[in-house]
C-alpha positions as CSV (number, residue, x, y, z in Angstrom):
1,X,0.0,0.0,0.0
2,X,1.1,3.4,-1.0
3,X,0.5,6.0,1.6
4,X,1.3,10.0,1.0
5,X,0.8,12.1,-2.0
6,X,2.3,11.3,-5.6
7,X,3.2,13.9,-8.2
8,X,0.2,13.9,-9.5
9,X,-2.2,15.0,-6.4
10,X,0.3,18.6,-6.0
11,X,-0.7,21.4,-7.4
12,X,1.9,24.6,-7.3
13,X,1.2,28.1,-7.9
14,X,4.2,29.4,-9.8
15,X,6.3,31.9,-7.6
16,X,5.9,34.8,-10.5
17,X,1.9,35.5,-10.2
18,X,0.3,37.8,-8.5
19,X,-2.0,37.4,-6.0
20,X,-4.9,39.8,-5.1
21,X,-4.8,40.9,-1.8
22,X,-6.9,39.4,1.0
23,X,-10.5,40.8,1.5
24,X,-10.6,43.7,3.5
25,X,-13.1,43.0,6.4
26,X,-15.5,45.5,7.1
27,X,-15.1,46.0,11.4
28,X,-18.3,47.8,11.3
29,X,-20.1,45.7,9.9
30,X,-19.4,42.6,11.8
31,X,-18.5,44.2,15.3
32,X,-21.6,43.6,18.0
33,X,-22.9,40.4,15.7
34,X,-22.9,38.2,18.3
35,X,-24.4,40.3,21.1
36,X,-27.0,38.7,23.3
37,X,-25.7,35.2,21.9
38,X,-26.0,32.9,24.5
39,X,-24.1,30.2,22.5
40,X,-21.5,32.5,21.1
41,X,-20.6,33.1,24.4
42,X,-21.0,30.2,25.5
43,X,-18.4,28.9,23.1
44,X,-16.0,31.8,24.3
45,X,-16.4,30.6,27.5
46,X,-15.4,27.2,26.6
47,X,-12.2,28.8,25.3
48,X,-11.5,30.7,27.9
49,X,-11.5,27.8,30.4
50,X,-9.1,25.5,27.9
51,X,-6.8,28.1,27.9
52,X,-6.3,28.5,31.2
53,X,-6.4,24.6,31.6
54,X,-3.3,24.4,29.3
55,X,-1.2,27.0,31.3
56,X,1.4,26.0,33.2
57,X,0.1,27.1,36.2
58,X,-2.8,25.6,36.0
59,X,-0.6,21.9,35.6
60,X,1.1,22.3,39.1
61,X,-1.9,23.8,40.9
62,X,-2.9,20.2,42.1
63,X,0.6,19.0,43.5
């Protein structure tokens, strides 16, 4: 069995082109989006508490 990728399956952008800039993201219209969304921050939550459970810290705080 033949495992990774063969010549075939890579496709290369040539060094020489040009390409367009990345979308410019409107602040204004995305800032407050997710006010009064109790899952949004719910998930924000979540991350919050992962972070802190990955800080070193946090590892020793038991011993």
């Amino acid at each position: 069995m033949k495992s990774g990728a063969d010549d075939s399956d890579i496709s290369m952008t040539p060094a020489s082109k040009k390409m367009p800039p990345p979308a410019k993201r409107d602040w204004m219209k995305t800032a407050g989006w997710a006010k009064n969304d109790a899952l949004y921050d719910e998930a924000v939550r979540l991350g919050q508490d992962y972070r802190r459970s990955m800080t070193v810290d946090s590892e020793h705080a038991d011993s």
